[in-house]
C-alpha positions in Angstrom: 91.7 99.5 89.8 89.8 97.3 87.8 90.0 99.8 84.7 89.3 98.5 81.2 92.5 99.4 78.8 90.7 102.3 76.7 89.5 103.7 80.4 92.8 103.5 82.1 94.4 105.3 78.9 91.8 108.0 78.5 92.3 108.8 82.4 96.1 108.7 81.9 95.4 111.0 79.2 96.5 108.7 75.7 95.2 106.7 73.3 94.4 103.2 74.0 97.3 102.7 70.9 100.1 105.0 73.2 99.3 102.7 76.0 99.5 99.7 74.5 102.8 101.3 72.7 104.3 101.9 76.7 103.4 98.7 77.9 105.1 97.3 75.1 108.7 99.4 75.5 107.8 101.0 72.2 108.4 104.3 73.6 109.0 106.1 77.0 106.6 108.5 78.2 107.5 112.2 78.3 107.3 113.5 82.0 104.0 115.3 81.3 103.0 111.4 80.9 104.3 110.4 84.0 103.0 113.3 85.7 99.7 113.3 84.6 99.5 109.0 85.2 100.7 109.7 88.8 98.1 112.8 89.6 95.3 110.8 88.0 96.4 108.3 90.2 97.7 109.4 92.9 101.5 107.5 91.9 104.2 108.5 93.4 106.9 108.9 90.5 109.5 106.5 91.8 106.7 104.4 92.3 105.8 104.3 89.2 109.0 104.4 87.4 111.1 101.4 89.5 110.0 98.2 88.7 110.0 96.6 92.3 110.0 92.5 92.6 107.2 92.5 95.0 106.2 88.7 94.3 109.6 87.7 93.9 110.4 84.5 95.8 113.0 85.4 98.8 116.1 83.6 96.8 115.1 85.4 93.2 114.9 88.8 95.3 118.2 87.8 97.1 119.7 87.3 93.7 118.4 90.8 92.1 119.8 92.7 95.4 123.6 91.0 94.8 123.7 92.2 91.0 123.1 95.7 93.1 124.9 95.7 95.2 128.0 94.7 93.0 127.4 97.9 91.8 128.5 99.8 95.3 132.3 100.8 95.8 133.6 99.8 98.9 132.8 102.2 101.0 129.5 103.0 99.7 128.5 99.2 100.8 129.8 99.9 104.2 127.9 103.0 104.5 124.9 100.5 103.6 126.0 98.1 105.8 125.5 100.4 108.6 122.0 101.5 107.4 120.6 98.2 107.0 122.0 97.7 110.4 120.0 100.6 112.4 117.2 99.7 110.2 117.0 96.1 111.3 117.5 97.2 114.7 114.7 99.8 114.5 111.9 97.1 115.0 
């Protein structure tokens, strides 16, 4: 948005310090935080929250999606399976 740090923290409603402590994983923001980020800037939470790989090369993202997906019992990756399916499909 092309927001200096002291501007984006004094929309966000903190001190240029609390932002600087976020960014570093000092502390987590309470939800009034979050809240107030994502009305002041029109965030969706999960948006905000998830870090997503978007400039990930394809074989780094493949990579990130596997330690996921190791996660999944059996039948939740089939249920996935069949998701991803109708999803591909729905071009």
């Amino acid at each position: 948005m092309g927001l200096t740090q002291e501007q984006f923290s004094e929309k966000a409603g903190l001190t240029p310090q609390g932002l600087s402590n976020l960014e570093r994983n000092k502390y987590q923001p309470t939800a009034e935080t979050i809240d107030l980020i994502c009305k002041n800037f029109n965030v969706h939470p999960v948006d905000l929250l998830l870090d997503y790989p978007d400039a990930m090369e394809t074989e780094d993202l493949l990579k990130q999606i596997n330690v996921v997906l190791k996660q999944f019992s059996k039948e939740e990756l089939q249920k996935l399976y069949k998701i991803l399916t109708v999803l591909k499909n729905l071009k």
